[in-house]
N, C-alpha and C positions, 0 to 999 in steps of 0.2 A: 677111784675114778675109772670110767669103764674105757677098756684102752681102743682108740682106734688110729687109722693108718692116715699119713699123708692125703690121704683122696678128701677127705675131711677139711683141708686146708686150702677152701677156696670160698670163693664169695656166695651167698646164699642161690642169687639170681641164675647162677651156673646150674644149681640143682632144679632149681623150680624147672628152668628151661629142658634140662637135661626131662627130666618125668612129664612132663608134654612132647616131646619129639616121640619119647617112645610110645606115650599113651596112643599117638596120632600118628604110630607108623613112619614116622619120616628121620629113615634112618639111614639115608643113601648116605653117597661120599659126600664131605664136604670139606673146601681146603682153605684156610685161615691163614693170614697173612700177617707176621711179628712184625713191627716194621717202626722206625722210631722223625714224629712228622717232621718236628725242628730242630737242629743243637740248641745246646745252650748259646747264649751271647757269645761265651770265654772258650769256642770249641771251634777247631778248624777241622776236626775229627774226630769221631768215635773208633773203640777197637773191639770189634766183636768178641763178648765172651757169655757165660754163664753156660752154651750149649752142653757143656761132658755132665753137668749138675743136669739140666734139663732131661736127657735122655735117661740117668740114669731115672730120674721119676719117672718119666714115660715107660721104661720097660717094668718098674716095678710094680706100677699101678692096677690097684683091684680093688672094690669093693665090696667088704666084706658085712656080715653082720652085724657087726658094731657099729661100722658105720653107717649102717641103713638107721641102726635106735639115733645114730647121732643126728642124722638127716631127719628123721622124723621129730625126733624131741627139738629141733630147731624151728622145724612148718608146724609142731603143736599140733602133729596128725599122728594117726596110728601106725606103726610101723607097718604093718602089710599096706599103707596104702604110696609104701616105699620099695616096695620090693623089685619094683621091675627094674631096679638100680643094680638089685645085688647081683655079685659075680660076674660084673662090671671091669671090662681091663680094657687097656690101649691095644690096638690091633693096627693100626693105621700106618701111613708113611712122611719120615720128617724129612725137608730139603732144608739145607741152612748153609752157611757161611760159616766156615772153620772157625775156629777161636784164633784170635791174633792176626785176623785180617783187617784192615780197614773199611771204614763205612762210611756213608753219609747218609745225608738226611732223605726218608723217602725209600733208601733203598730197603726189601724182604731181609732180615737176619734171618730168619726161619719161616718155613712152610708145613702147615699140620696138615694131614689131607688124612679123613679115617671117617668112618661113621658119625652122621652129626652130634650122636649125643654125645660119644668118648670125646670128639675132638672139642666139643663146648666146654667139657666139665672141666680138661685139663687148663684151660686157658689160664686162670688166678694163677696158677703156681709157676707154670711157664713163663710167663709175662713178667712177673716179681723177679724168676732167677735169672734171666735177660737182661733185663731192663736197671737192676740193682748191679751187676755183675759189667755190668758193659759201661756203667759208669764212674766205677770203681778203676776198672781196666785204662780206659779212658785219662783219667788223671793222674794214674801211676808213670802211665808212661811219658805226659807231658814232664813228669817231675824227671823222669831219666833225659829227656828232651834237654832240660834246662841244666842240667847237670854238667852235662859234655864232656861227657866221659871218666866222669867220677863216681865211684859207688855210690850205689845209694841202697840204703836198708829198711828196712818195714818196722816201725815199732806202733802198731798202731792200736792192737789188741785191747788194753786197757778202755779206750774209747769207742772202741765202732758202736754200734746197734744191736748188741747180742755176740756172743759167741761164734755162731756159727759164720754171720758176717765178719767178723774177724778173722779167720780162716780162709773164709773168701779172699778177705783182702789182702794175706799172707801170700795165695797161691797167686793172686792174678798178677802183685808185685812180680812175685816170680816168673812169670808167664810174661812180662812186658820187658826184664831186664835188671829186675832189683838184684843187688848181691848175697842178700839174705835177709831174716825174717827174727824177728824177738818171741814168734809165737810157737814154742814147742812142741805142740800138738802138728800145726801145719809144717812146720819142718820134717818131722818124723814119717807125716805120712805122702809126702810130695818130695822127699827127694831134696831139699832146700836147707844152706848153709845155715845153722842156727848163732844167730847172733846177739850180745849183750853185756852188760857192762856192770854196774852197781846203781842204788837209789842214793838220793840223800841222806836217806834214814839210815842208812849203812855207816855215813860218818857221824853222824848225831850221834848212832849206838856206841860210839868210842870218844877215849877223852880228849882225843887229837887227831889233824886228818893225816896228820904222818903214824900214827898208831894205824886207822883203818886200814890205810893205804899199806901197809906193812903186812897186817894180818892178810887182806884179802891175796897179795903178791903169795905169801906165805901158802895158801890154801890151794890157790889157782896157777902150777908147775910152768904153763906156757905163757907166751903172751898173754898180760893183761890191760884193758882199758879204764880208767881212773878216770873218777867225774870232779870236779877239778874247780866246780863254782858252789860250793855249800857253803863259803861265806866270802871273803876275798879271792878271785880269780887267779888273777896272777899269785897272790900269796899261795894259792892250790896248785899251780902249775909249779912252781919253784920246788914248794913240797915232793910234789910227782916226781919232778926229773930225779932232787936228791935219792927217792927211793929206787927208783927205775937205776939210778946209776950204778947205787950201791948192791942192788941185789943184781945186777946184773942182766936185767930184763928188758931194756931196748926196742930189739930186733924183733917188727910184729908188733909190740905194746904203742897204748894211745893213751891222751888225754878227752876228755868230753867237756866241750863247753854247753852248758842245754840252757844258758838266759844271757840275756843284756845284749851290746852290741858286739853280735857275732862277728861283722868282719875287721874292726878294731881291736876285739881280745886275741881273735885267729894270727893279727902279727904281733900283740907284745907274746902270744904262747909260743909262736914258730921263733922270736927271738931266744927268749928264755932257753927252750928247748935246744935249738945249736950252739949258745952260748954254751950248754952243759955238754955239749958233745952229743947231744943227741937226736941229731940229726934223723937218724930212720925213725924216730916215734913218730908216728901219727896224730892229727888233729881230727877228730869226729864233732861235728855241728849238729844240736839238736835244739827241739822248744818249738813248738809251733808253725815248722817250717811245711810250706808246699812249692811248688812250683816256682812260682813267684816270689818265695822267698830267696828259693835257689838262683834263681836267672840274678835278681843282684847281687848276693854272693858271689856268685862266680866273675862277673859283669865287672865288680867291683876288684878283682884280680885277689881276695881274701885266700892264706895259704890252707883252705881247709879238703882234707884230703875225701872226706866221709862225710854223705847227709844221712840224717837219720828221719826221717819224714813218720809221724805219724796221725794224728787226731783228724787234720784237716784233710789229709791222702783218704784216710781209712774212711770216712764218712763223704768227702767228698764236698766240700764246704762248700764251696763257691756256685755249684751245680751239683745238689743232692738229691736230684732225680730228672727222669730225661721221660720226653713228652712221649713217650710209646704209647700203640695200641696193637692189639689181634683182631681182623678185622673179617668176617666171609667176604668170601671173592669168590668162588666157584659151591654150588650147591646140585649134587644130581646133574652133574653133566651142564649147567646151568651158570655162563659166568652174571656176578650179582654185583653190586655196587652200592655205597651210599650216599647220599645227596645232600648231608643237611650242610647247613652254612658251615664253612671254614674247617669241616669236614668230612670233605668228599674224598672218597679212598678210588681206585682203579681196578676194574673188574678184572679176573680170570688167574689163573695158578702164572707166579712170574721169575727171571731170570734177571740177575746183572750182568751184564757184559763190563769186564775191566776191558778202558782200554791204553794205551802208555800215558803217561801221565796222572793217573787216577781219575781219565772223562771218559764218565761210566756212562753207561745208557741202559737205563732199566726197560725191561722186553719182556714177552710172555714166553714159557718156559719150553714150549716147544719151537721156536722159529730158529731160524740160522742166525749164527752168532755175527758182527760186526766183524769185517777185516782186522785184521790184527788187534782182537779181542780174545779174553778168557771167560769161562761162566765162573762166578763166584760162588753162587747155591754149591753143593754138594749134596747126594742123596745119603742120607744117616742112620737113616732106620727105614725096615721095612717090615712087613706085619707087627711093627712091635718089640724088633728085634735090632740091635746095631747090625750094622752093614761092615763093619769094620775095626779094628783095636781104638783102644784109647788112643788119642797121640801124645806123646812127652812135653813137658813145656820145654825141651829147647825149638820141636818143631814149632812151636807157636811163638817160640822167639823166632826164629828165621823168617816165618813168614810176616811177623809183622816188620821185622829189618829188610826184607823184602819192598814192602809197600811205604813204609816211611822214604826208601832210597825213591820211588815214585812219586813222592805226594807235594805238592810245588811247594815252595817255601815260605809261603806268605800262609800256608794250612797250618806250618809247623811252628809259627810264631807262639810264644808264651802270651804276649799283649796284641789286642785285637787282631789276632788269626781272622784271614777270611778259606773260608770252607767251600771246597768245590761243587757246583751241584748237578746230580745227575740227569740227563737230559733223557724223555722217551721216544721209544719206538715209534716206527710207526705203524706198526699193527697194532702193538697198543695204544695208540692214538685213536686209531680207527675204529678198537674194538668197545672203547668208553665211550665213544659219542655214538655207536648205534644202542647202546645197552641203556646209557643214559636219555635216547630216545625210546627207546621201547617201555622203560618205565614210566615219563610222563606222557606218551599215550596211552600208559592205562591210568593216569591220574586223571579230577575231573580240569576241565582247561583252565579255570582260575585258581589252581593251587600248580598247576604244569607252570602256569605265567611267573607266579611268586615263585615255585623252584628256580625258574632260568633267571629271574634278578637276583635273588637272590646269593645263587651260586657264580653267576657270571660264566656261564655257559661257555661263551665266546671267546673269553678270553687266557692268554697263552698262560698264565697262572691257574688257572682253575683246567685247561690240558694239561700242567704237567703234576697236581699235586696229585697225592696219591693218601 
């Protein structure tokens, strides 16, 4: 298989477009706008992430000869009639929104501003590690939300979407608050507590669960957690405590309940458990659990110390993808806009102003900020290059502990959250309705008429979307 690079990994129309810009000279600046239109139903907020993945494509990107034959054997054309591609890298500048800050609906995560072809072509892989990453992020931290101040851990790996998605989901866990991670790869290279326990098939493979439960103690010197439902619950919990008692290993050690009714077993195991003197073992909840499952758990006063969230966290069940788009806004000096039904984006390179409370006010990126506002953008790269170190995930825990202590409390709800939304400028008010004038004067007047019905020109919905 003829090897080529990431730059390969984006949708066809990116290419075709990119080899018409250049064929036709039109390779000024142009600034594209990440930007996500609606939450989902079940979102009182998003938590920006995917950006540390994003740049690093952006600085590595180039294309090379391989992938000009891959680009060509795709369009069924000759390779030289690909060539004005090769040797092809990002050069441009990104403005984005930290990882672990909060968003809403409408507001820029990111700004590409760089020659039009580069900034076309990157768009698929940008837009995917965004847009995947940030809803991931998203429901991880709902699940710490519901928790209320009980760990919560990542087991999600087995399930995601791939590998590398799994990974993702490891680190962003960790990036919103998780306590650790089942996935030993993302442990190892992020810095994150590795955590885990035993399968069922561990006590199958023995002739009794007090045999298993013996050996793995036996094997495993420090605290150990014991899974405790492979056939009778409570009969597994009883087992545990005996061995826990006998070998002496308590302090730090758990049981794992992963089926049936969790916050019913959670008190006959916390009984069991002190009845045996074992009061410091721990109760770990797992099976199916997201958010929702957590807020009744906890709701429910169940004595469970540890969730362990995976399948539905890691993929992201209930919203497994968020309505983003990358849109031009500014071309050659030139802010641009588009107009079709239900959506119309907002012209020109833009800023959020936070203001207390989380009422933002999205604004073009050079005006004066709002009285007791922050800009959320940050600039991250410049020719191509980061502007500044990675940052750690505690700093992107802070800052989203930061913005959650802002975000009203009807945002933060598990069940029907209502989500703030951000209201504009007024220069970028003013700067859409002359632009969106200027384009249906060069339309002929009976498709100008169908744009303004269509779009609702007039009205305060169609000023503020974006």
């Amino acid at each position: 298989m003829t090897p080529v690079s990431d730059a390969t990994t984006t949708d066809l129309y990116e290419v075709t477009m990119a080899m018409s810009y250049l064929r036709e000279g039109r390779t000024g600046p142009a600034t594209f706008s990440l930007f996500v239109r609606n939450l989902p139903p079940e979102r009182g907020f998003l938590v920006a992430a995917g950006l540390e993945s994003a740049l690093d494509y952006l600085a590595g990107f180039h294309v090379g000869p391989d992938d000009v034959d891959a680009f060509a054997s795709a369009l069924h054309r000759p390779p030289c009639d690909l060539e004005p591609l090769l040797g092809l890298t990002f050069t441009g500048q990104v403005r984005a929104v930290p990882e672990g800050r909060i968003v809403f609906a409408g507001e820029p995560l990111l700004e590409v501003t760089g020659p039009l072809p580069q900034a076309q072509l990157v768009e698929s892989y940008v837009l995917n590690l965004l847009s995947h990453q940030t809803a991931i992020a998203s429901k991880a931290a709902r699940c710490v939300l519901a928790a209320a101040g009980h760990p919560v851990v990542d087991f999600s790996l087995r399930r995601t979407h791939g590998p590398q998605a799994g990974f993702q989901a490891a680190r962003l866990g960790a990036m919103v608050g998780f306590a650790g991670t089942s996935n030993v790869a993302a442990a190892t290279a992020e810095g994150i507590p590795a955590v885990g326990t035993m399968a069922h098939s561990f006590v199958e493979a023995f002739a009794s669960e007090e045999d298993a439960f013996r050996a793995f103690a036996r094997c495993h010197p420090g605290p150990v957690t014991l899974l405790v439902d492979t056939y009778d619950t409570e009969e597994g919990v009883r087992v545990a405590a005996r061995v826990l008692r006998d070998m002496d290993r308590g302090p730090g050690s758990a049981v794992r309940l992963d089926s049936g009714d969790l916050a019913d077993l959670a008190v006959r195991a916390r009984s069991i458990l002190d009845d045996a003197g074992l009061a410091d073992v721990r109760i770990v909840a797992s099976g199916g659990l997201d958010e929702y499952a957590v807020d009744d758990l906890v709701r429910s006063g169940a004595p469970i110390d540890t969730y362990a969230v995976g399948t539905r966290v890691g993929v992201s069940a209930d919203a497994p993808y968020l309505d983003s788009a990358y849109k031009l806004v500014e071309f050659d000096g030139h802010p641009v806009m588009k107009l079709s039904s239900a959506k119309v984006t907002a012209p020109g390179r833009k800023q959020v102003f936070r203001r207390p409370g989380c009422a933002d006010v999205i604004g073009l990126a050079d005006e004066q900020p709002p009285d007791d506002s922050v800009p959320l953008l940050e600039t991250v790269m410049l020719n191509g290059r980061r502007t500044g170190r990675r940052p750690p995930l505690d700093e992107c825990r802070e800052r989203l502990a930061a913005d959650l202590g802002e975000l009203p409390s009807a945002a933060r709800r598990i069940r029907a959250p209502v989500a703030p939304r951000a209201t504009t400028s007024e220069r970028l008010s003013v700067l859409t309705a002359r632009v969106r004038q200027r384009i249906e004067d060069q339309m002929p007047a009976a498709s100008a008429r169908q744009a303004r019905r269509r779009n609702g020109a007039s009205s305060p919905s169609a000023r503020r979307a974006l």
